[in-house]
C-alpha positions as a Markdown table, in Angstrom:
| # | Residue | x | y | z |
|---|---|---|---|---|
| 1 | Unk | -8.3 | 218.8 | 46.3 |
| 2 | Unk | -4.4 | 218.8 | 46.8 |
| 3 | Unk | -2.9 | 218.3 | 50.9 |
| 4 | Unk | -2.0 | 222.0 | 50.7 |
| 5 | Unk | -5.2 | 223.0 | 49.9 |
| 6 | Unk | -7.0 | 220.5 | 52.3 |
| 7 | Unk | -4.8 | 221.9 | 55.2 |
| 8 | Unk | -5.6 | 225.4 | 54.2 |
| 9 | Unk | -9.8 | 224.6 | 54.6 |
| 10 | Unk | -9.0 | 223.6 | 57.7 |
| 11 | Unk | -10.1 | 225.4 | 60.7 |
| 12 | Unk | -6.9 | 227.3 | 62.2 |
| 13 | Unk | -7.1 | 225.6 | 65.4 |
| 14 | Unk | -7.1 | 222.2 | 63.6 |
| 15 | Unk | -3.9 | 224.2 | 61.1 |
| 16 | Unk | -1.9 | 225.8 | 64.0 |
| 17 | Unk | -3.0 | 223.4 | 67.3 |
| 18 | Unk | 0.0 | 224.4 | 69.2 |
| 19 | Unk | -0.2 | 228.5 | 68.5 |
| 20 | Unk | -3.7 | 227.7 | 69.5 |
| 21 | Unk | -3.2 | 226.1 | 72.5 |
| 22 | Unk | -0.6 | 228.8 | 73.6 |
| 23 | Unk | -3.0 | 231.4 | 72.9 |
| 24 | Unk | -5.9 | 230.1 | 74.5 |
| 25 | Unk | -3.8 | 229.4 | 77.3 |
| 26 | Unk | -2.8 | 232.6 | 77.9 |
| 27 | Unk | -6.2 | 234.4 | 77.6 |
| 28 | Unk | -7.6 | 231.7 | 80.6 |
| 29 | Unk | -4.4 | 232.6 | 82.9 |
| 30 | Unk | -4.8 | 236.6 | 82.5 |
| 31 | Unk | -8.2 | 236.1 | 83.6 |
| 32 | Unk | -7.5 | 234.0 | 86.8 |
| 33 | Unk | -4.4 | 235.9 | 87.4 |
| 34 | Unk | -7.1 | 239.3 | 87.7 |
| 35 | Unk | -9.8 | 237.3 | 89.6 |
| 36 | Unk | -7.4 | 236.5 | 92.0 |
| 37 | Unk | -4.5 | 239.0 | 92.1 |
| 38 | Unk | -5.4 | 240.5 | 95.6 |
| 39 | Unk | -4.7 | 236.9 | 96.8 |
| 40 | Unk | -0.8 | 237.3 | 95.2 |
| 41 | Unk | -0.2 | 240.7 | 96.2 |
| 42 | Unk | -1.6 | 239.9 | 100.0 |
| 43 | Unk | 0.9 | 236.7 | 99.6 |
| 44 | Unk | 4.0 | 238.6 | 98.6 |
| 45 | Unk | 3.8 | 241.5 | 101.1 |
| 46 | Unk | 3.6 | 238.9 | 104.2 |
| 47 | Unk | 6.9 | 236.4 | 102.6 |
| 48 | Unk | 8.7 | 239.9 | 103.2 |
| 49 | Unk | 7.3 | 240.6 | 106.6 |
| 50 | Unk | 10.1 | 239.9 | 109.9 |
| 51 | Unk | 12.8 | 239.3 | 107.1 |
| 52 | Unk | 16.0 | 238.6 | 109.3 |
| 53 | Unk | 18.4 | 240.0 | 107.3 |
| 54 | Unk | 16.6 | 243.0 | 107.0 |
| 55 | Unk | 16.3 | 243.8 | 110.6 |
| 56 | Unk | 20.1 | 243.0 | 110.9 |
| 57 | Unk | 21.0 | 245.8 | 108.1 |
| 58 | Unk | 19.3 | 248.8 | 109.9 |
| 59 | Unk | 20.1 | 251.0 | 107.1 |
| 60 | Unk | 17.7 | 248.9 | 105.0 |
| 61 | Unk | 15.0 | 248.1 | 107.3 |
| 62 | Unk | 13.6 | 251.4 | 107.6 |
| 63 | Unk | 10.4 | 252.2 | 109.5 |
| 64 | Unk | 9.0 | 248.8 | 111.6 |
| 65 | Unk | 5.9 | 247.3 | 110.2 |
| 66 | Unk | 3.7 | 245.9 | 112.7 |
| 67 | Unk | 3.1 | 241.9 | 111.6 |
| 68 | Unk | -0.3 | 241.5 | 110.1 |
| 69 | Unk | -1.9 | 237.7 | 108.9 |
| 70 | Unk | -3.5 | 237.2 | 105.8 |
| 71 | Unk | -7.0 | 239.3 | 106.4 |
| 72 | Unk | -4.4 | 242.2 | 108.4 |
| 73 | Unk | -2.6 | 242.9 | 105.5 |
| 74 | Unk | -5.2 | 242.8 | 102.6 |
| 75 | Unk | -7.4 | 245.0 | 104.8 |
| 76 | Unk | -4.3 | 247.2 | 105.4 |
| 77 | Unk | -3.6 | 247.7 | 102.2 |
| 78 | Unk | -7.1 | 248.6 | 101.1 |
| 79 | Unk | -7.4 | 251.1 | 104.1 |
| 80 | Unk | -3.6 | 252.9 | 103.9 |
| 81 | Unk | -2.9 | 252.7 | 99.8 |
| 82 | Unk | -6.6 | 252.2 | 98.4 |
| 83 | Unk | -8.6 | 249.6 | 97.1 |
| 84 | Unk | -7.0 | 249.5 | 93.7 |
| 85 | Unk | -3.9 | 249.2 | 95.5 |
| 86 | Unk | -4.5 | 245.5 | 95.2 |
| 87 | Unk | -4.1 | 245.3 | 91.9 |
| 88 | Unk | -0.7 | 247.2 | 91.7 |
| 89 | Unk | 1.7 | 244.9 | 90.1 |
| 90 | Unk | -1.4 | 243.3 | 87.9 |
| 91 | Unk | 0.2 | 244.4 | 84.3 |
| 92 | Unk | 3.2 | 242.7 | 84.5 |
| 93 | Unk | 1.3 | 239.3 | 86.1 |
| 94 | Unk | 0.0 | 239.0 | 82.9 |
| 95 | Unk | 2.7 | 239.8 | 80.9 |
| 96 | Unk | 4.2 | 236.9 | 82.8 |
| 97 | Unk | 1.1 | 234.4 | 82.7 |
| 98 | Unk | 0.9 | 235.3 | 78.6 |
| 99 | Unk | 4.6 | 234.0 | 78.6 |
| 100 | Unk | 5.1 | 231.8 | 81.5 |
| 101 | Unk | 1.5 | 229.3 | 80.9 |
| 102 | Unk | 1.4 | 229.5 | 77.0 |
| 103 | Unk | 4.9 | 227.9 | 77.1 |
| 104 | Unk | 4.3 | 225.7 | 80.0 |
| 105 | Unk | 1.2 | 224.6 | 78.5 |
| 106 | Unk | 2.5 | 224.0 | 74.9 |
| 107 | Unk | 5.7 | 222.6 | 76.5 |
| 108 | Unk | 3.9 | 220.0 | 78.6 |
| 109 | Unk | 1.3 | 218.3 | 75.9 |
| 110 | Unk | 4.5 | 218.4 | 73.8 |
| 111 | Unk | 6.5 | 216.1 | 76.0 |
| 112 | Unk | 3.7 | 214.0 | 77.6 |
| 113 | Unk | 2.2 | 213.2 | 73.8 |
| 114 | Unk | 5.5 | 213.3 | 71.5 |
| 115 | Unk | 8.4 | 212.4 | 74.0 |
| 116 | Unk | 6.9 | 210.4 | 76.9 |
| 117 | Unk | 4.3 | 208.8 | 74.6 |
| 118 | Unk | 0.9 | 209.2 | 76.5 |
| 119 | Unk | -1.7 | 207.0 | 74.4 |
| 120 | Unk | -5.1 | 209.0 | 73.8 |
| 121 | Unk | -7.7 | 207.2 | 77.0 |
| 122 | Unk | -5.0 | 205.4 | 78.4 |
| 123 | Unk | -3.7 | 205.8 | 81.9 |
| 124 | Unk | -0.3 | 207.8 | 82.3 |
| 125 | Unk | 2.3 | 206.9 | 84.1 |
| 126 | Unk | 3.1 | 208.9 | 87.1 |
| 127 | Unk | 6.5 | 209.4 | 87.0 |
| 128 | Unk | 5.9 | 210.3 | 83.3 |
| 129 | Unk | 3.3 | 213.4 | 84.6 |
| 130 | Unk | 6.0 | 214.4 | 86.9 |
| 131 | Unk | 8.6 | 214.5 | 84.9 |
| 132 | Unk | 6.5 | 216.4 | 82.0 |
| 133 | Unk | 4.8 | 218.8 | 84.9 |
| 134 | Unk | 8.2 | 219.9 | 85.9 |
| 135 | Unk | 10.5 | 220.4 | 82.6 |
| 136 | Unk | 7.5 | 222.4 | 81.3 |
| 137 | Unk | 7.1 | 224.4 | 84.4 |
| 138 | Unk | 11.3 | 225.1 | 84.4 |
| 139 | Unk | 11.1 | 225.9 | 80.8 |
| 140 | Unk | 8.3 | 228.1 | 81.2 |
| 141 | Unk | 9.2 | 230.5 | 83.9 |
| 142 | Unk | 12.6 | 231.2 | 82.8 |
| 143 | Unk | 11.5 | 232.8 | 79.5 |
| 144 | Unk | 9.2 | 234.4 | 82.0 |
| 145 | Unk | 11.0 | 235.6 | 84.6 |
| 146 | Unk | 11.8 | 239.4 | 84.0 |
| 147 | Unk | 8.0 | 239.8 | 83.9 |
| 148 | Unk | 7.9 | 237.9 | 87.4 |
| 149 | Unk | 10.8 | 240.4 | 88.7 |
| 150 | Unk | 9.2 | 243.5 | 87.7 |
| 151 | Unk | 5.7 | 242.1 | 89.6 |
| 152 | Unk | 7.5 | 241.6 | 92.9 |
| 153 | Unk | 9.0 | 245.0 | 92.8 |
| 154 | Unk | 6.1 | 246.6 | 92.0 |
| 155 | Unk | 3.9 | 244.9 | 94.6 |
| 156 | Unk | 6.3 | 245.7 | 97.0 |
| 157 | Unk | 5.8 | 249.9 | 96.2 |
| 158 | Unk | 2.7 | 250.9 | 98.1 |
| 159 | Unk | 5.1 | 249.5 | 101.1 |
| 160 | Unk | 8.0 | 251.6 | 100.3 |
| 161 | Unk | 5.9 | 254.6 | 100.2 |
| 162 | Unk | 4.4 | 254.2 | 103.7 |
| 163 | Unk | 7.6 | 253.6 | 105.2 |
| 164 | Unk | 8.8 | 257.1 | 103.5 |
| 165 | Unk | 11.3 | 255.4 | 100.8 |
| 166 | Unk | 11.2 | 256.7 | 97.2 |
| 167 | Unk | 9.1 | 255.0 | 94.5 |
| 168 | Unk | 11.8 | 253.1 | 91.8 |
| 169 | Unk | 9.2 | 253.0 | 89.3 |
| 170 | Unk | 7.0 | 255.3 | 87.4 |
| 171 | Unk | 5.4 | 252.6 | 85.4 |
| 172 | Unk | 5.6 | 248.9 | 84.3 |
| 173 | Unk | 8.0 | 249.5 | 81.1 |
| 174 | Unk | 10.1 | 252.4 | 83.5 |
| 175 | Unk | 10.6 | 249.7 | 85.5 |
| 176 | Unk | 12.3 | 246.8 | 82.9 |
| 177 | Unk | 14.3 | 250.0 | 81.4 |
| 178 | Unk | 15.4 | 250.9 | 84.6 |
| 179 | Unk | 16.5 | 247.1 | 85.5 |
| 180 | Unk | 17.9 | 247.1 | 82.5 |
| 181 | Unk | 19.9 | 249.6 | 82.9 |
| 182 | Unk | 21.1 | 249.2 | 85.8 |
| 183 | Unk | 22.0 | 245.7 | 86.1 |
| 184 | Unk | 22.2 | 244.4 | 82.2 |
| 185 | Unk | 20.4 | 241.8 | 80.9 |
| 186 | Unk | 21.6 | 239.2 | 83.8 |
| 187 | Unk | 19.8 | 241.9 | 85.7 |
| 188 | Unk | 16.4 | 240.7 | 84.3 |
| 189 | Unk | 17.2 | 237.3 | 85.4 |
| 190 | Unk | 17.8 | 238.2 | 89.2 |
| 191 | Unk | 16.1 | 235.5 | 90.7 |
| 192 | Unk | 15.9 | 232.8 | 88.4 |
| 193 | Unk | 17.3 | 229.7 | 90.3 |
| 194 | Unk | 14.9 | 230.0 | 92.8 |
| 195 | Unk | 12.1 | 230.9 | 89.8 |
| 196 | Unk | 12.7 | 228.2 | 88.0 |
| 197 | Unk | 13.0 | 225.7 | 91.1 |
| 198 | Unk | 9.5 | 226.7 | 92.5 |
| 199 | Unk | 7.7 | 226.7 | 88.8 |
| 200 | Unk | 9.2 | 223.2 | 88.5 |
| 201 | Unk | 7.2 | 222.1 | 92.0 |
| 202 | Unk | 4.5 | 224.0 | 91.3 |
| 203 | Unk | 4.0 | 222.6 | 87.9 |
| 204 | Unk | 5.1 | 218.9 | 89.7 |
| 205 | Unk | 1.9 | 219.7 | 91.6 |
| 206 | Unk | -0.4 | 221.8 | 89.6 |
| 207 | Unk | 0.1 | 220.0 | 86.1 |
| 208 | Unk | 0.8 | 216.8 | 87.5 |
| 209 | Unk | -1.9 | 216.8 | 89.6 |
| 210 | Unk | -4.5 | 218.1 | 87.3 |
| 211 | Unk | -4.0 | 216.1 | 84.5 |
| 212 | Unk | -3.6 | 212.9 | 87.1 |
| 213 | Unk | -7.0 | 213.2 | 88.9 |
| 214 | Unk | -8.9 | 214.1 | 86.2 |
| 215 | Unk | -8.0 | 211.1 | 83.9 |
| 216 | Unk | -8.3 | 209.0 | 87.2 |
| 217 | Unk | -11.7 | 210.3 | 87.8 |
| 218 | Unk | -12.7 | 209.4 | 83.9 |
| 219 | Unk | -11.5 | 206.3 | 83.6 |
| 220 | Unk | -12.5 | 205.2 | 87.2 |
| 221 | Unk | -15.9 | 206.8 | 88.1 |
| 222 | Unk | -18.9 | 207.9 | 86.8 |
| 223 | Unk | -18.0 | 211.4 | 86.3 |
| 224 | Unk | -17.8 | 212.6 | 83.1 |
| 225 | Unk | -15.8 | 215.9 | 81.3 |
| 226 | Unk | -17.7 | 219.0 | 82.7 |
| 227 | Unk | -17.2 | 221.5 | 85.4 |
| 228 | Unk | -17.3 | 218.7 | 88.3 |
| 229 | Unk | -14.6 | 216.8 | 87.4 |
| 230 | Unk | -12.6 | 220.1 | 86.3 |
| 231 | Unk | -13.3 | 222.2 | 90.0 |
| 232 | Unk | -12.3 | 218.5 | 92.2 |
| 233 | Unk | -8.9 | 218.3 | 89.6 |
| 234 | Unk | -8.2 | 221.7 | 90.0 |
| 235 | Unk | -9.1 | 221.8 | 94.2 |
| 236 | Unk | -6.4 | 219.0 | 94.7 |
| 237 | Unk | -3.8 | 220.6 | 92.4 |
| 238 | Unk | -4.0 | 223.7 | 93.9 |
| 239 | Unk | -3.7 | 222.3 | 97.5 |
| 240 | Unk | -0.7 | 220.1 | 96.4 |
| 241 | Unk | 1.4 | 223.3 | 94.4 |
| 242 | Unk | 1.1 | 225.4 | 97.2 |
| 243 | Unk | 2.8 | 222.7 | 99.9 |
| 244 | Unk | 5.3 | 222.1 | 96.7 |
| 245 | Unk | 6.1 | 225.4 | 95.7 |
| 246 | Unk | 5.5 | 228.0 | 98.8 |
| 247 | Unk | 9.1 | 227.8 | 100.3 |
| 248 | Unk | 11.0 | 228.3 | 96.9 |
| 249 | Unk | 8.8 | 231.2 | 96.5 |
| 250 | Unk | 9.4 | 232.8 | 99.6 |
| 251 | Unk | 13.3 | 232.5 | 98.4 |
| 252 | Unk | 12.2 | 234.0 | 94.7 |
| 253 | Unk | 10.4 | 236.8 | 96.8 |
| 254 | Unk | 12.6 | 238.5 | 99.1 |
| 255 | Unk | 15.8 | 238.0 | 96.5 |
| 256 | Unk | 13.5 | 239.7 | 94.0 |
| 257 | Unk | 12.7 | 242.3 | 96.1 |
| 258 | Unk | 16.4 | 242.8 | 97.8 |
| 259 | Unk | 18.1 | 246.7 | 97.6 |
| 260 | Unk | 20.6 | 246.3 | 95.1 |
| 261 | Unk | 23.8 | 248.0 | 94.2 |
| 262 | Unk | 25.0 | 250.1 | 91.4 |
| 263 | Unk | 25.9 | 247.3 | 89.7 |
| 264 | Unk | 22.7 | 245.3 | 89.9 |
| 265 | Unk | 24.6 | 243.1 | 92.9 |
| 266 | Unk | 21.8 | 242.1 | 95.8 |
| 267 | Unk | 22.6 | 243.4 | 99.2 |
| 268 | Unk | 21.1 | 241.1 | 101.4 |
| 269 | Unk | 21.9 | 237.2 | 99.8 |
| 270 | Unk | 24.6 | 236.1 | 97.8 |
| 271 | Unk | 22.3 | 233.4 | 96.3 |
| 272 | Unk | 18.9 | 231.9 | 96.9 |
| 273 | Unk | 21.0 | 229.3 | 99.1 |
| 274 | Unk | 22.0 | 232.3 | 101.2 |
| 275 | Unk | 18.9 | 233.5 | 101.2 |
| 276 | Unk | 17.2 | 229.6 | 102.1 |
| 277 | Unk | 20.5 | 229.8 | 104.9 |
| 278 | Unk | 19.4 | 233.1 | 106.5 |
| 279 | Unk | 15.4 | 232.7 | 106.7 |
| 280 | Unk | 15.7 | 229.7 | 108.4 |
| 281 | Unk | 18.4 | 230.5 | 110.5 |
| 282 | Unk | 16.8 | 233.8 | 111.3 |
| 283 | Unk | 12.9 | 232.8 | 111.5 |
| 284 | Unk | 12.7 | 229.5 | 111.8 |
| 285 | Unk | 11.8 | 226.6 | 109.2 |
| 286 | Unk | 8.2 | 227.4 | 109.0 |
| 287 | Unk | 9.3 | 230.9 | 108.0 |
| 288 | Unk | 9.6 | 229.0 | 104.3 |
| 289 | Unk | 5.5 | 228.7 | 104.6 |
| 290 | Unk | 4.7 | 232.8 | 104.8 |
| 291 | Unk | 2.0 | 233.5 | 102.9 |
| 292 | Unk | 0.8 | 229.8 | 102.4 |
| 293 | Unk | -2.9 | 230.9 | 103.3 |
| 294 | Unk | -3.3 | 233.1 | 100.8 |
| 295 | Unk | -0.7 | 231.2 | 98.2 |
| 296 | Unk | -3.1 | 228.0 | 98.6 |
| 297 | Unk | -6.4 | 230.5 | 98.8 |
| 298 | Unk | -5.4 | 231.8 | 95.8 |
| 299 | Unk | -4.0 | 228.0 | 94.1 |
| 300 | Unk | -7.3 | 226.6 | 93.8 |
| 301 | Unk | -9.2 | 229.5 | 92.7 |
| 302 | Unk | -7.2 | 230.6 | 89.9 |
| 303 | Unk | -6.5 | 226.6 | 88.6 |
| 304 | Unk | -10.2 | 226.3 | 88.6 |
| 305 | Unk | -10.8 | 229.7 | 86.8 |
| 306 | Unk | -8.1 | 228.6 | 84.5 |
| 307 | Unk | -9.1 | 225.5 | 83.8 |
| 308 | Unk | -12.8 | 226.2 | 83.2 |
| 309 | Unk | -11.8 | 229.5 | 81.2 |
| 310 | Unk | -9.5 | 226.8 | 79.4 |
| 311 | Unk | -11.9 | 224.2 | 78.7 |
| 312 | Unk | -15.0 | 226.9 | 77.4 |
| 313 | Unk | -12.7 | 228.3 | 75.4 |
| 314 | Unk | -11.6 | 225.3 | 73.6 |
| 315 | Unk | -14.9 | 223.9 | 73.0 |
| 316 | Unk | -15.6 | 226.9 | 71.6 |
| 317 | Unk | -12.5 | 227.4 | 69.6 |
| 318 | Unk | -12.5 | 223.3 | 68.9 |
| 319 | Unk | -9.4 | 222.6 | 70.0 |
| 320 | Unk | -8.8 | 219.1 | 71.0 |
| 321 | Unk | -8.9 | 218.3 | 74.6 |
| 322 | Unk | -5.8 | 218.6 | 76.8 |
């Protein structure tokens, strides 16, 4: 039998382990991201709550809202838009997820296994995961970051409604076209720096973290590869990307979700500086951790949905382990 033909009676996963990976990755993050989208869209409505520039720019504020925690505000939003209200936003999620984690994923075995030389059962260097965790996480979310725009808009339109403002979207592709169109493609990529920056912690302390413990907890104790080890990796990974990442995404948020003029220019923040500048100044330093609760609620959840999703998945599609 020739290599060509050898390569082709290979199974595809074996032929195509990277396109598998990707894909694989992406069907385990679409699921978490719907198990535990209420979590997300409860997160991004209280990073916009008290806003200072807002309240300073009375022709944007509108309507107050009373402040609500976590519980408040998902209850709220149940009661005054509808249950499946908590969903709103969902489509684009995973339009991000099936971008953002397939790349992130790929991206990450790539450069721990070809360019920081990890050594199959041997222990990894820290500094290596880090530095792996975040270039794949940066990488990641800026091919992804129109989807991620397009989700904070649209979380933020039940809101807009019960304060009386007009809806901006009729739908998930109405609302890239209109984007689009009104600030170019740069328009897409409002938000990035901040994007990118919280992605790189996140994936500093999801990635990182994951692939850290559970090695540690192989090589070092009893435990073997099955759902134990997988829900303790993906409990402390989940606690350590939402201390990481929580104040770059409050930045993302609210420069995101920022009126914009007719040339796609945000209103309230020059730059996610400004906007780092003004919440603190305006609210306070802990102001950077709205939402935490439910960031970090939702963290560990959806790692450990992911990461079993992932790992049933590749068994069953025989991918080799990550």
């Amino acid at each position: 039998m020739s290599p060509a033909e050898e390569e082709r009676s290979l199974p595809l996963p074996e032929r195509w382990p990277r396109a598998s990976k990707f894909a694989l990755s992406a069907c385990a993050a679409a699921v978490a991201e719907l198990v535990t989208f209420p979590l997300d869209l409860t997160k991004t409505r209280l990073q916009i709550q008290g806003e200072a520039a807002v309240r300073r720019d009375g022709a944007a504020a509108g309507p107050a809202v009373p402040h609500r925690g976590m519980l408040r505000t998902a209850a709220g939003i149940a009661q005054e838009e509808g249950v499946w209200k908590l969903w709103q936003g969902a489509t684009p999620a995973v339009y991000r997820h099936i971008v953002y984690t397939g790349v992130r994923m790929v991206t990450y075995e790539h450069l721990r296994d070809s360019v920081l030389g990890r050594a199959e059962g041997e222990s990894f260097p820290l500094w290596k995961s880090v530095v792996g965790g975040m270039s794949a996480g940066a990488i990641g979310q800026f091919f992804a970051s129109p989807t991620d725009l397009v989700k904070v808009q649209m979380q933020m339109e039940g809101k807009r409604k019960l304060e009386g403002k007009p809806l901006r979207f009729r739908g998930v592709h109405h609302a890239f076209l209109k984007i689009l169109s009104e600030g170019g493609v740069r328009g897409l990529w409002a938000g990035w720096v901040p994007n990118v920056q919280r992605a790189a912690l996140v994936n500093m302390g999801d990635l990182t973290t994951y692939d850290s413990v559970k090695h540690f907890l192989l090589l070092n104790t009893t435990l073997v590869d099955n759902s134990v080890t997988h829900s303790v990796s993906s409990a402390c990974s989940g606690l350590v990307a939402a201390v990481l990442g929580t104040p770059a995404d409050v930045v993302k948020t609210r420069i995101m979700n920022q009126p914009r003029d007719k040339q796609g220019r945000g209103l309230l923040y020059k730059s996610s500086m400004d906007c780092l500048i003004q919440t603190v100044q305006g609210e306070g330093f802990m102001s950077l951790y709205k939402g935490f609760t439910p960031t970090w609620m939702r963290m560990a959840p959806w790692s450990l949905v992911f990461w079993l999703t992932y790992e049933q998945i590749r068994r069953l599609c025989g991918v080799t382990s990550f």
